[in-house]
C-alpha positions in Angstrom: 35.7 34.4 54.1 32.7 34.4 56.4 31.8 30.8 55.4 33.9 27.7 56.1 36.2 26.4 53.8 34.6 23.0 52.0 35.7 19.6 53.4 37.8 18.3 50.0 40.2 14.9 49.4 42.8 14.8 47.3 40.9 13.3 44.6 38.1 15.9 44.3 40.5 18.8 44.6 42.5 16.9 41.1 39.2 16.8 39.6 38.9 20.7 40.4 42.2 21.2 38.5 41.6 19.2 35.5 38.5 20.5 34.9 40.1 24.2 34.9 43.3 22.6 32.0 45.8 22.0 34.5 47.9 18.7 33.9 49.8 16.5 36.2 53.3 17.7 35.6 54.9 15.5 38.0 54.9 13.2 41.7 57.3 12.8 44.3 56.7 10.6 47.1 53.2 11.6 47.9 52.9 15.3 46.6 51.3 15.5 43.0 52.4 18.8 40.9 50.1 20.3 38.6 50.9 23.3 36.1 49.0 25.2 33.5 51.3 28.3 32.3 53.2 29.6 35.1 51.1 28.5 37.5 51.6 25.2 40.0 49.9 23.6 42.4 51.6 20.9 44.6 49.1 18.3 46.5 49.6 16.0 49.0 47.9 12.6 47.6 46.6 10.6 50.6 44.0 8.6 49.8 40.5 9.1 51.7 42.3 11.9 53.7 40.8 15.5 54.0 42.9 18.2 52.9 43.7 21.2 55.6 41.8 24.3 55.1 45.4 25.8 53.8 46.2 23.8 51.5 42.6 24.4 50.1 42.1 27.7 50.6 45.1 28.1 47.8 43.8 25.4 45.5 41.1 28.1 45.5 43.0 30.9 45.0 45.4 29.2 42.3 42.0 28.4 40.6 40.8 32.1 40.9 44.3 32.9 38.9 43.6 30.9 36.0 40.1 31.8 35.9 38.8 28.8 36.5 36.8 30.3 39.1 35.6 33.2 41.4 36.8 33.5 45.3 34.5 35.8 46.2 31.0 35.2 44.2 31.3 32.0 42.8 30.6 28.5 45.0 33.0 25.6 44.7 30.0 23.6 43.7 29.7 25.0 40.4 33.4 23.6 39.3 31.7 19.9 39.8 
């Protein structure tokens, strides 16, 4: 990706899987599991804390499975 991955929390990368039909399946400790199907996505919940650029870069590309959303024309933004 040529531009920078977006700055997320933990709270507006949930709202990013809710809004594509993912549920919380699960918590343990600090780490939030969400599933829809086959797919998962564990999240570190820390309140007020940014997310690293990995653990973003495959909320994006769990969302991209479920088409939810686009990697490669689409802009985060448009999930909101």
């Amino acid at each position: 990706m040529s531009e920078s991955t977006p700055r997320l929390t933990a709270k507006e990368a949930e709202n990013y899987l809710l809004r594509a039909g993912f549920d919380l399946a699960r918590q343990k400790g600090s780490h939030r599991i969400y599933r829809k199907g086959s797919l998962r996505m564990a999240l570190p919940w820390h309140t007020g804390k940014i997310l690293h650029p990995k653990i973003i870069n495959e909320l994006f590309e769990v969302l991209s499975e479920a088409g939810a959303f686009d990697k490669n024309t689409e802009n985060p933004e448009s999930l909101k």
